[in-house]
KOLKOLZA-545229 format. One record per residue: residue number from 1; residue in one letter; x, y, z of N, C-alpha, C in turn. Coordinates in steps of 0.1 Angstrom, whole numbers, plus 2048, in hexadecimal, padded with zeros to 3 digits. Example, Ala and Ser with C-alpha at 12.3 -4.5 7.8 and 13.67 -1.06 7.14 Angstrom:
# residues 2
   i aa npx npy npz capx capy capz cpx cpy cpz
   1  A 884 7C7 84E  87B  7D3  84E 884 7DF 84E
   2  S 880 7EA 847  889  7F5  847 881 800 84F
//
This chain:
# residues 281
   i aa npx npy npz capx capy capz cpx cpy cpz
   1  X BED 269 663  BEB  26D  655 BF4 263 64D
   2  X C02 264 654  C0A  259  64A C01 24D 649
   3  X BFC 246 654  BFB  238  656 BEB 239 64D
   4  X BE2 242 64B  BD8  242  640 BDE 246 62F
   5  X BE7 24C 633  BED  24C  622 BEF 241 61B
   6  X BF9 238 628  BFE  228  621 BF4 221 623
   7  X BE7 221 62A  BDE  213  62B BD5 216 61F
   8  X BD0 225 617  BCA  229  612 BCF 22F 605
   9  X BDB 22C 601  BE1  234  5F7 BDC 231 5EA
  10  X BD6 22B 5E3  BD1  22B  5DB BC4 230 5D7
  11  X BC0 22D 5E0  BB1  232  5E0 BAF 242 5DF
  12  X BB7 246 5EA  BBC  255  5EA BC1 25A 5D9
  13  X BCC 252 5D3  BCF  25A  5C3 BC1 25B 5BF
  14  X BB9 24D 5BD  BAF  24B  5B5 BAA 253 5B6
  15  X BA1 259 5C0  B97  262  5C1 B9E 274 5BE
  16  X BB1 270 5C1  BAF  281  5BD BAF 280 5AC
  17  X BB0 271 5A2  BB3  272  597 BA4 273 595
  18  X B97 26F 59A  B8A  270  594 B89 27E 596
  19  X B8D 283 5A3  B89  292  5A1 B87 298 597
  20  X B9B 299 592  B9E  29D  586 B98 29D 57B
  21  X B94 28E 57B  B8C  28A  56D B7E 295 569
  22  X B7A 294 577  B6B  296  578 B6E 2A7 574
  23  X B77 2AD 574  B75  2BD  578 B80 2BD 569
  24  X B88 2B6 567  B8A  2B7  559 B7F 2B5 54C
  25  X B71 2AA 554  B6C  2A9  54A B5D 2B4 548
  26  X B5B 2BE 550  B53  2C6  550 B57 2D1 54C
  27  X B4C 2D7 541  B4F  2E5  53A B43 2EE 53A
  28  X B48 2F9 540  B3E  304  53E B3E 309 535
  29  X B35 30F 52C  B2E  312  523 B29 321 524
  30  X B2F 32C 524  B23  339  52A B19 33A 51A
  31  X B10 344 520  B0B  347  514 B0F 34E 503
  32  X B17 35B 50B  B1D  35F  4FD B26 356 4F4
  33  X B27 349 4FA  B30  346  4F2 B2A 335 4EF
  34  X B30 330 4E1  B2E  323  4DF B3D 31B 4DE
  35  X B3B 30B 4E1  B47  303  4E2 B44 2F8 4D9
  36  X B4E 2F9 4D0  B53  2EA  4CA B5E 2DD 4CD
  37  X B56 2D2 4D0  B5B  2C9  4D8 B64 2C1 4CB
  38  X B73 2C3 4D2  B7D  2BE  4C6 B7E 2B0 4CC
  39  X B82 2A5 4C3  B83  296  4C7 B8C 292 4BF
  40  X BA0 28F 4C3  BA7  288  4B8 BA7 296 4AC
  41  X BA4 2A0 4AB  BA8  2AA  4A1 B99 2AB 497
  42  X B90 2A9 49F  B85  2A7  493 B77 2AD 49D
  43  X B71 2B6 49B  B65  2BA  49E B5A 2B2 4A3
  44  X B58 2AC 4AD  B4C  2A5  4B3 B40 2AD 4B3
  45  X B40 2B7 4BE  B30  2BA  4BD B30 2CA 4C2
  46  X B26 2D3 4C0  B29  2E0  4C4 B21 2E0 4D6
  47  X B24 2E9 4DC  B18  2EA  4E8 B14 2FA 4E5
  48  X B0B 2FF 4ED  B06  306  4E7 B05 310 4DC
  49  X B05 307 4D1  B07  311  4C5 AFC 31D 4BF
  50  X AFC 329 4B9  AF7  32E  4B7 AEA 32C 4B0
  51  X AE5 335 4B4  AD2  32D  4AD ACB 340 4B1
  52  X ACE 346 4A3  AC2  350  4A5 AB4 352 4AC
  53  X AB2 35C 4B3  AA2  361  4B5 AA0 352 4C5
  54  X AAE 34F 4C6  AAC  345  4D3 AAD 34E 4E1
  55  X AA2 34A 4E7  AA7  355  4F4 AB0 350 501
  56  X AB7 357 508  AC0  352  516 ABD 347 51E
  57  X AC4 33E 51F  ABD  331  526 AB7 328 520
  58  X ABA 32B 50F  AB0  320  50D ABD 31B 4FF
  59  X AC5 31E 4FD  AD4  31C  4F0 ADA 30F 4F6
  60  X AD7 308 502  AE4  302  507 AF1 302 50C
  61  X AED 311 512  AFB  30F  519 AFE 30E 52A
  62  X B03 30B 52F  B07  307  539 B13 303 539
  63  X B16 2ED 546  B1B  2E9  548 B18 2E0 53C
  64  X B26 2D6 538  B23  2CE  52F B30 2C5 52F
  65  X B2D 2B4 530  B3A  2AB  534 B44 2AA 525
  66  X B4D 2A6 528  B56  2A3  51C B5F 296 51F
  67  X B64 290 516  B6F  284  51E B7F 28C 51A
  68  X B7E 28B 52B  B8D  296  52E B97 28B 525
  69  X BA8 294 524  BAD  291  51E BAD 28E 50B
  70  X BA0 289 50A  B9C  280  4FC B94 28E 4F5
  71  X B8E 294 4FE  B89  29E  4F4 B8D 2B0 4FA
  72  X B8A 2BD 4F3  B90  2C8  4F7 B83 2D5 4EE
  73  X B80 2DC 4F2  B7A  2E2  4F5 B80 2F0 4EF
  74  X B7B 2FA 4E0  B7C  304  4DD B71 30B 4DD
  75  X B73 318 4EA  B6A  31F  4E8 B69 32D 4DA
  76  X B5B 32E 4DA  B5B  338  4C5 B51 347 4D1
  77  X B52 34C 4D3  B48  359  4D3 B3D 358 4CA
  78  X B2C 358 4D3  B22  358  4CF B1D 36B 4C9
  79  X B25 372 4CA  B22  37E  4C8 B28 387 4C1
  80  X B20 392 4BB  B24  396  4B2 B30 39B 4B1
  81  X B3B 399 4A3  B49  39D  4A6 B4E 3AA 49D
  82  X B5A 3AD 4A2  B5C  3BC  497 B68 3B4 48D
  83  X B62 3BC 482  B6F  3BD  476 B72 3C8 472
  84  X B7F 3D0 474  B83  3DE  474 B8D 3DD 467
  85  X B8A 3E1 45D  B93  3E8  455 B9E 3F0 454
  86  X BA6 3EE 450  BAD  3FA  44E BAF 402 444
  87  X BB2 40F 446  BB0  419  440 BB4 418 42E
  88  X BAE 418 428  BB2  413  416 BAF 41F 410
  89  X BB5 41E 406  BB0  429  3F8 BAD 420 3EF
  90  X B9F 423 3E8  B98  41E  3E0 B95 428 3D3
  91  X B97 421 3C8  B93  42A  3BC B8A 429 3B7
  92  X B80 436 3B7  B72  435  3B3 B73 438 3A3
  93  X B61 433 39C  B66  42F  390 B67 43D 389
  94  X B65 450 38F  B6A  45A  389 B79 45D 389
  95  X B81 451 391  B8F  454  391 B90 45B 39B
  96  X B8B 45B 3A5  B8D  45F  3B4 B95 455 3BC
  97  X BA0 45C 3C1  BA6  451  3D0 B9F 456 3DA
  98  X B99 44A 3E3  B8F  44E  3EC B9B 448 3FA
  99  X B96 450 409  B9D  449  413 B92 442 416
 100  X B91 438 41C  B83  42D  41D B89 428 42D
 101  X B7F 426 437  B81  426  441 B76 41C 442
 102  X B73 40C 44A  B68  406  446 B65 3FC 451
 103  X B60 3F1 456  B5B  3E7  45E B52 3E2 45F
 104  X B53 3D5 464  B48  3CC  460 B43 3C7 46D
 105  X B37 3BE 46C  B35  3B7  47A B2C 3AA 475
 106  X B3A 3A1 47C  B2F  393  476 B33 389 485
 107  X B2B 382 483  B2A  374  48F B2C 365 488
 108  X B2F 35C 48E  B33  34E  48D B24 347 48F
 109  X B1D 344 482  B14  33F  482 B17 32F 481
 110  X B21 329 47C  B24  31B  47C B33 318 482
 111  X B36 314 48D  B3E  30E  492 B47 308 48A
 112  X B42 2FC 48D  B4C  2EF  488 B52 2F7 478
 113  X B4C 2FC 470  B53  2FC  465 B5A 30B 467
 114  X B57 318 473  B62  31C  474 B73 315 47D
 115  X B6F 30D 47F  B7C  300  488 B81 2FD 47A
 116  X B78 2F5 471  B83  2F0  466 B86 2FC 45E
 117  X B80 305 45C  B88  30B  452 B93 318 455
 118  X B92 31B 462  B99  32A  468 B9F 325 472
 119  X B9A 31C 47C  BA1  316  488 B99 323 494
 120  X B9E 330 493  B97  33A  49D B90 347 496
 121  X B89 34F 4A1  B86  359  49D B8E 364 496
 122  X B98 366 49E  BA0  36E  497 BA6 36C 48C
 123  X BA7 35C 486  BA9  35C  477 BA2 35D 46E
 124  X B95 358 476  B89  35F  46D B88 36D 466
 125  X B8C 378 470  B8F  384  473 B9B 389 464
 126  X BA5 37B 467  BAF  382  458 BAC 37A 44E
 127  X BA1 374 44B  BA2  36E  440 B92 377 439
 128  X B8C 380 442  B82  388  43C B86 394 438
 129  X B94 39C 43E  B97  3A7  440 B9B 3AF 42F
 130  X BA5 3A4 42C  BA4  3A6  41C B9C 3A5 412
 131  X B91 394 416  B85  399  40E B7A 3A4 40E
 132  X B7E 3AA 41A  B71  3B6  41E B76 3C1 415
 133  X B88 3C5 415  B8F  3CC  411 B8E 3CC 3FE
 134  X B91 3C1 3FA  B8C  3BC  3E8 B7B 3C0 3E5
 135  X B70 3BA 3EE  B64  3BE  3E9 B62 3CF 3E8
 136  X B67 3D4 3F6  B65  3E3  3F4 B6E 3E6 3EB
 137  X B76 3E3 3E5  B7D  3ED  3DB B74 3E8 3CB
 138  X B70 3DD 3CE  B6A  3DA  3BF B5B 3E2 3BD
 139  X B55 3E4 3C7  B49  3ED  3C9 B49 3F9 3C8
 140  X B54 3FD 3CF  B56  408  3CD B5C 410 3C1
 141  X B65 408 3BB  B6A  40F  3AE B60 40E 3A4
 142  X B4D 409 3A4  B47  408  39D B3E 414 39F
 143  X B46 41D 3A9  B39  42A  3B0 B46 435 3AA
 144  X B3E 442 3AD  B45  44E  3AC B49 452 3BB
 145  X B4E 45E 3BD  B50  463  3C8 B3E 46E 3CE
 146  X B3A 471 3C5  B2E  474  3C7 B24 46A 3CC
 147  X B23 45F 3C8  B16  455  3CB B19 454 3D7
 148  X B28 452 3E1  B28  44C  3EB B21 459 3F7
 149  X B1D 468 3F1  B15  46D  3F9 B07 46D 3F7
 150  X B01 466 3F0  AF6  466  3F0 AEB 457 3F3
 151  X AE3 456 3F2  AD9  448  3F6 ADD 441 3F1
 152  X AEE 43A 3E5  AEF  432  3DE AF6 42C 3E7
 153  X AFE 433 3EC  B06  42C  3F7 AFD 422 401
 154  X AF6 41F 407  AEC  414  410 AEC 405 404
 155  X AEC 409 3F3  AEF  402  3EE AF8 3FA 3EB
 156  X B04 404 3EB  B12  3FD  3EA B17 3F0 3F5
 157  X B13 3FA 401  B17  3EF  410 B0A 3E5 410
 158  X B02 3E3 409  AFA  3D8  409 AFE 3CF 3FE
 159  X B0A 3D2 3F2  B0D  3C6  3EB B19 3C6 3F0
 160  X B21 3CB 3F9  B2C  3CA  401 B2C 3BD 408
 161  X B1F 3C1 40F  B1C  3BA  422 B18 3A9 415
 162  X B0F 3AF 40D  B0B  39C  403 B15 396 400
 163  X B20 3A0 3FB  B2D  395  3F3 B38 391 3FC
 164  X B3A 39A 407  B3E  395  415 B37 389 41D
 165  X B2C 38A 41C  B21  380  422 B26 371 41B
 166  X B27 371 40F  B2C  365  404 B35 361 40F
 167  X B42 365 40D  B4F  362  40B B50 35D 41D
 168  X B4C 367 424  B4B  364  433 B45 355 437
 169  X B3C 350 42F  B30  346  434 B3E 33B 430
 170  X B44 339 428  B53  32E  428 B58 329 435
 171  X B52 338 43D  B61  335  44A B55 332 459
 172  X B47 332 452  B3F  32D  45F B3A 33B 464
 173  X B3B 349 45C  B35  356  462 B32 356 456
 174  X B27 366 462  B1B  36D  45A B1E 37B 45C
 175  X B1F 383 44F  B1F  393  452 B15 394 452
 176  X B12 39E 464  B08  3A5  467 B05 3B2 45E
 177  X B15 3B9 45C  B0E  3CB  455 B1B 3CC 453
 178  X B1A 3D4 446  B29  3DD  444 B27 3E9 446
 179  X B32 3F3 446  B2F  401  447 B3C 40A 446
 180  X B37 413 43B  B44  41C  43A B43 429 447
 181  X B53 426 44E  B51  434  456 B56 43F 452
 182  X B5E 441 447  B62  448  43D B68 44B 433
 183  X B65 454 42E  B65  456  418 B6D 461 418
 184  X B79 45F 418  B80  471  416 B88 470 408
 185  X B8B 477 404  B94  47E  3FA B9F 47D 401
 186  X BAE 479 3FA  BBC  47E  402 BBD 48C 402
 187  X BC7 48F 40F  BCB  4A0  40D BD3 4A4 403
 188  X BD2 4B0 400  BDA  4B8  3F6 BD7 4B8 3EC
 189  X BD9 4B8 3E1  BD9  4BD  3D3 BCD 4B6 3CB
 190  X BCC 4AC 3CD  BC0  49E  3C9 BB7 4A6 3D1
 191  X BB6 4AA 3D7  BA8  4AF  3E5 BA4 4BC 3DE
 192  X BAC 4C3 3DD  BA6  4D3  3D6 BA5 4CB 3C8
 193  X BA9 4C7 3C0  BA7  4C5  3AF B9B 4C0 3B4
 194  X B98 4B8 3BB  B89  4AF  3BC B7D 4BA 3BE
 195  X B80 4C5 3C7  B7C  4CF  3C9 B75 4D7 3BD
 196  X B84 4DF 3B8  B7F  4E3  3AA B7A 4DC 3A0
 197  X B7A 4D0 3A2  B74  4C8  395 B61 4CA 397
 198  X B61 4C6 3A1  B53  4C3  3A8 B4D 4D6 3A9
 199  X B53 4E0 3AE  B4E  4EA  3A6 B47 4EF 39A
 200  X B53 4EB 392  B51  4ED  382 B4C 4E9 37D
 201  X B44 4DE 37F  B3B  4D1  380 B2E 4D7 382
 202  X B2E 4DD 38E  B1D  4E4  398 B1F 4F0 38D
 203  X B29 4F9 38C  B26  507  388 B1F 501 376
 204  X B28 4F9 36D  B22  4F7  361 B14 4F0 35E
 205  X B10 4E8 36B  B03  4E5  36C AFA 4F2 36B
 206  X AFD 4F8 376  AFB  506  37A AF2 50E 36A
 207  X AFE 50F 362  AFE  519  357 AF3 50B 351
 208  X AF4 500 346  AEE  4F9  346 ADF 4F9 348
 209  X AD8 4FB 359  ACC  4FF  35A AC6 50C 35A
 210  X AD1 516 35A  ACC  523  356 AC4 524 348
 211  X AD2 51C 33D  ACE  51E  32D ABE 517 32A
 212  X ABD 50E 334  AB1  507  330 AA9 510 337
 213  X AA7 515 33F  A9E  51E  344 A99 529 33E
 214  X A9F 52F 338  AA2  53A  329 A9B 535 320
 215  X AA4 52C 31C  A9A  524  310 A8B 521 310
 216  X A89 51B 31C  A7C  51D  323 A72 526 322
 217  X A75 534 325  A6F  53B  32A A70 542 31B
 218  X A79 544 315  A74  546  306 A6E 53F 2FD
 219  X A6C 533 302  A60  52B  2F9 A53 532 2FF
 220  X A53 531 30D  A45  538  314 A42 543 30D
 221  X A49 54D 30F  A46  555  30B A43 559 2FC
 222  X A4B 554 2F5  A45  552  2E4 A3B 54F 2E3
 223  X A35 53F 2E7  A28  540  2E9 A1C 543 2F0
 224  X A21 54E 2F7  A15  557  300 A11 562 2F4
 225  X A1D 568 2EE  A1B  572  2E9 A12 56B 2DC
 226  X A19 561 2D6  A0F  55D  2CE 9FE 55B 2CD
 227  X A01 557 2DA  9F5  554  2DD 9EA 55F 2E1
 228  X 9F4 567 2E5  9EC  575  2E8 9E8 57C 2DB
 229  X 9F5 57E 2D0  9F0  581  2C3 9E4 57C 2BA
 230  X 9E0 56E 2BF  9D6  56C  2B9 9CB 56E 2C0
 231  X 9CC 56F 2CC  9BC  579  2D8 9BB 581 2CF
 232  X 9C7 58D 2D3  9C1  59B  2CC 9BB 598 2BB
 233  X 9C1 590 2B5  9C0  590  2A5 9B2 58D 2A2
 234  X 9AF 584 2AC  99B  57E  2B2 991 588 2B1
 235  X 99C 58D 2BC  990  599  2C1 98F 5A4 2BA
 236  X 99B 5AB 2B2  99A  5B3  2AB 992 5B3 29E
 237  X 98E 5A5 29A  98B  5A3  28E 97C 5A4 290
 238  X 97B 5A1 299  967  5A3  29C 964 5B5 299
 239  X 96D 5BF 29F  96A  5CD  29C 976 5D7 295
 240  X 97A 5D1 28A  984  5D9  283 984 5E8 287
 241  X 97A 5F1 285  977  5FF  28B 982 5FD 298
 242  X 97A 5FA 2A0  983  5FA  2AE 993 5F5 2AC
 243  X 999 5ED 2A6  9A3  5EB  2A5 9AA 5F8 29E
 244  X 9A9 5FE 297  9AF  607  291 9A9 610 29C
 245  X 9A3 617 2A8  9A0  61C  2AC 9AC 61A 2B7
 246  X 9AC 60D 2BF  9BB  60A  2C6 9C6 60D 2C1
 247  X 9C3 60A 2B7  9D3  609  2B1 9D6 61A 2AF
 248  X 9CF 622 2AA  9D2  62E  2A8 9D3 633 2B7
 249  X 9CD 630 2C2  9D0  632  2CE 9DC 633 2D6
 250  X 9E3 625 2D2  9F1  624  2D3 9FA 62D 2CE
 251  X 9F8 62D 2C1  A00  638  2B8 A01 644 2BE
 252  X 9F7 649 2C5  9F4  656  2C6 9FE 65A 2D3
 253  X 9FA 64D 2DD  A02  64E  2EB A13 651 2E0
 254  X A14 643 2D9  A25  645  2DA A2A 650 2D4
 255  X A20 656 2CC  A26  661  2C7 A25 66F 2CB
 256  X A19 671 2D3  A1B  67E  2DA A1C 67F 2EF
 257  X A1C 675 2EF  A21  671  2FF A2F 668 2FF
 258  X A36 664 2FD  A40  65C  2F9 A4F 663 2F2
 259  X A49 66C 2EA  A50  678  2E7 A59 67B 2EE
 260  X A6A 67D 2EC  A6F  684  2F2 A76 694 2E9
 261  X A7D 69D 2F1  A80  6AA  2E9 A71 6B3 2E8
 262  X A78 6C0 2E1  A69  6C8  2E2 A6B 6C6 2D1
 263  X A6A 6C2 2CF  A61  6BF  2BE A56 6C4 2BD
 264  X A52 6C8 2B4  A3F  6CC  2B1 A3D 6C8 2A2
 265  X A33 6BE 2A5  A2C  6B5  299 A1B 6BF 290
 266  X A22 6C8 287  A1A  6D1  281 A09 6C6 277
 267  X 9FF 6C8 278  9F7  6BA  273 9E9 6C7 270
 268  X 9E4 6C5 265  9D9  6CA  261 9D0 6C4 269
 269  X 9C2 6CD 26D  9B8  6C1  26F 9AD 6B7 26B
 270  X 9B3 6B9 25D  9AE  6AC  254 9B5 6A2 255
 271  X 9C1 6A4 25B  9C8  696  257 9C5 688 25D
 272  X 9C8 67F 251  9C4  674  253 9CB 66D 261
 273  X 9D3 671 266  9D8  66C  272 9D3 66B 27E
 274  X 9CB 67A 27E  9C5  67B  28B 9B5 67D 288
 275  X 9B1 674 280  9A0  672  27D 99B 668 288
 276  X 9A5 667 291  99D  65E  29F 997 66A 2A8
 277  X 99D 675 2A7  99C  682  2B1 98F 688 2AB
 278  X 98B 685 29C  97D  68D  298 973 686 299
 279  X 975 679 29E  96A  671  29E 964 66A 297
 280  X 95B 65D 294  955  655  28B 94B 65E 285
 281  X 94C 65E 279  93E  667  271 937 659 26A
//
């Protein structure tokens, strides 16, 4: 072995230095992820970079050479990433402090310009975290505490996820979705006053659609009766006889059925009162 070390020693470095070279200069590539080939401090070329609606096996990734030493190799995650919030109080625009609980999910659609402008993912991560933080409080203090329970809310986090979308595309990402995980009120005193406010609120609506209901129903009714007064007034006028024939009918009910006490109503039988009882002559 000595005597092939010295007759062969060179040859021997050489081939362990090509090894080196050779396995220095090969880079695997998996799929989830893409690599930006750095050269001298300056972005050369991406390998498999992201490309929507592309299917497995077909993005470029694999094995791929580089010139060892001269160039180096940062790999970016091809897949979707989290942005988690932390927990904020936001003032909504009835003068509500809200506890706001929130996250986002966006991916690295351009490389190279997230290398120049963030260097990694995770600074991507703190240089969104405040903007995510500033957009929701500006959207939000333009809502009440009510809208954010109802179908307005899908609208809020859609000019969230847009104006987030802006500011992210700087750093070489794309917000996929925002999404609030939760809207609370603080505890104590702010939480019941919000309480009673929002009662007093439902109960004077409350009274509100009663009075109109009333109002309502006394217009209806005025003009039913009206309207009814002018049937009978129709109808009565075609047979006057008969009308004073009703009418004395009524009279008669309220006055001797309707009656209370033992009263006794003394009446000749001429009198003009009870000439419905003698009949039409």
């Amino acid at each position: 072995m000595e005597r092939i070390w010295e007759n062969h020693k060179l040859s021997i470095i050489a081939a362990v230095v090509l090894v080196i070279a050779l396995m220095s200069s090969i880079v695997v590539v998996p799929e989830t992820q893409q690599a930006v080939v750095i050269r001298t401090g300056e972005p050369v070329r991406v390998i498999n970079r992201f490309k929507p609606n592309t299917d497995y096996g077909k993005t470029g990734a694999g094995m791929v050479l580089r010139i060892p030493f001269l160039e180096r190799v940062q790999r970016i995650d091809k897949r979707v990433l989290d942005l988690d919030m932390q927990r904020q109080q936001v003032l909504s625009s009835d003068q509500q402090r809200l506890q706001v609980d929130a996250f986002a999910r966006f991916r690295i659609i351009d490389p190279v310009l997230m290398v120049q402008q963030a260097g990694t993912t995770e600074n991507v991560r703190a240089q969104l975290e405040p903007i995510l933080i500033s957009v929701l409080r500006q959207e939000l203090g333009r809502r009440t505490f009510a809208s954010m329970l109802t179908a307005e809310r899908g609208s809020a986090m859609s000019n969230i996820r847009n104006n987030l979308d802006t500011q992210a595309r700087k750093y070489g990402a794309q917000i996929i979705d925002v999404r609030i995980k939760r809207t609370d009120l603080p505890e104590g005193t702010p939480l019941e006053s919000a309480y009673t406010r929002m009662e007093t609120d439902r109960q004077r609506e409350a009274a509100t659609i009663r009075a109109q209901g009333r109002k309502s129903a006394q217009i209806i009714r005025a003009d039913a009766e009206a309207e009814a007064a002018k049937t009978y007034a129709a109808a009565f006028g075609k047979d006057p006889k008969f009308y004073d024939f009703y009418r004395a009918m009524q009279s008669y009910v309220t006055t001797f059925e309707n009656g209370e006490g033992e009263s006794s109503i003394i009446l000749s039988p001429d009198n003009e009162y009870l000439k419905q009882f003698r009949g039409q002559r």
